[in-house]
PAROGU-48511 format. One record per residue (C-alpha): x, y, z; residue number from 1. Coordinates in steps of 0.02 Angstrom, whole numbers. Example, Ala and Ser with C-alpha at 12.3 -4.5 7.8 and 13.67 -1.06 7.14 Angstrom:
615 / -225 / 390 / 1
684 / -53 / 357 / 2
This chain:
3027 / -301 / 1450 / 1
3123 / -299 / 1295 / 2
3246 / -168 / 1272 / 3
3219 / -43 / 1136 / 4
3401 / -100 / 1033 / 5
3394 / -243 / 929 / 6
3499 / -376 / 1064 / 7
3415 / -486 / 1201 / 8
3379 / -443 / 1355 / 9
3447 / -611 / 1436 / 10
3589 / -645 / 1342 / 11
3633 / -483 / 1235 / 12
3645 / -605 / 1079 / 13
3600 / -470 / 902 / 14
3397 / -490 / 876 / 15
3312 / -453 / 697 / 16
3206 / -315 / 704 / 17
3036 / -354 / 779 / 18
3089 / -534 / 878 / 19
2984 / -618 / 983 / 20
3111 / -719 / 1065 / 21
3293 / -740 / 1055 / 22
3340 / -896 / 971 / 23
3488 / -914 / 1077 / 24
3417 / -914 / 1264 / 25
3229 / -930 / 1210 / 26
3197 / -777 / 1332 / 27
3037 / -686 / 1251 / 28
2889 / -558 / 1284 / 29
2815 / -700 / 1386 / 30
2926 / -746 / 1495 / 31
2977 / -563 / 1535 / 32
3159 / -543 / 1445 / 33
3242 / -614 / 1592 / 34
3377 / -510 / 1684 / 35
3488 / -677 / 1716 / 36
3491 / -850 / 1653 / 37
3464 / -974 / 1817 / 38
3632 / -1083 / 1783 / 39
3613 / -1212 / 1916 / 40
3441 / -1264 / 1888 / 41
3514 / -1418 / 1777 / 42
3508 / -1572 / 1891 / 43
3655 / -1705 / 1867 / 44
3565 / -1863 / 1946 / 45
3410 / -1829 / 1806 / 46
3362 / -2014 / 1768 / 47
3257 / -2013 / 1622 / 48
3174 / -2182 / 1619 / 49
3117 / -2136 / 1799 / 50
3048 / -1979 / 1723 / 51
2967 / -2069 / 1575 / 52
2902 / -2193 / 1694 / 53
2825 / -2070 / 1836 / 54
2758 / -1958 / 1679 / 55
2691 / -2106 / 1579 / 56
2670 / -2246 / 1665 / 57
2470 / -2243 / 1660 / 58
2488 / -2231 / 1467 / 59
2636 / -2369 / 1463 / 60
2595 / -2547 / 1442 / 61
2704 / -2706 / 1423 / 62
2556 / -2816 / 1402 / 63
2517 / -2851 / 1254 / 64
2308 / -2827 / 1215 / 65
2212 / -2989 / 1179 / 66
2137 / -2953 / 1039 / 67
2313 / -2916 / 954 / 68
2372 / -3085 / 1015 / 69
2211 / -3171 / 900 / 70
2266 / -3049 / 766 / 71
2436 / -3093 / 769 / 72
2380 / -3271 / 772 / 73
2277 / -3282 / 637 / 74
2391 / -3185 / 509 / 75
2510 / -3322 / 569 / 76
2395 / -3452 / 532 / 77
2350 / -3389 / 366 / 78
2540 / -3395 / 316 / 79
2530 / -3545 / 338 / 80
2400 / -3578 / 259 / 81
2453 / -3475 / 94 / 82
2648 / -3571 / 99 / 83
2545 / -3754 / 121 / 84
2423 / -3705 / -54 / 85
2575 / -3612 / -149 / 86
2668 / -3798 / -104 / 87
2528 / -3889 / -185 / 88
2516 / -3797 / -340 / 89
């Protein structure tokens, strides 16, 4: 719980009166006003494109849609179109 003076819990950093959390550690009334910070939990091999990739992968696509190729197209094709009649003119 938090202590009753106005400094965190976690960290001891100076809280304003009535704080929810500390905005230097983030320890709060949720997570219990943690007694110590857990230091070694940061890992040094994190790859993040394997994370991004195992987390999103089913939402991740390379391929581009069909029907956004024939869009694509035909706003190409009416380019053309428009630089061929501004030509004529």
């Amino acid at each position: 719980m938090k202590n009753d003076s106005d400094s965190c819990g976690h960290c001891g950093a100076e809280l304003p009166p009535g704080a929810r959390s500390c905005k230097h550690c983030g320890s709060s009334d949720t997570d219990g006003w943690a007694d110590e910070a857990d230091e070694g939990s940061l890992d040094d091999d994190f790859d993040y494109d394997e994370f991004v990739e195992g987390e999103f992968s089913d939402r991740v696509t390379t391929k581009l849609h069909p029907f956004w190729k024939a869009v694509a197209l035909m706003l190409v094709l009416l380019f053309v179109l428009a630089m061929i009649q501004s030509v004529r003119i």
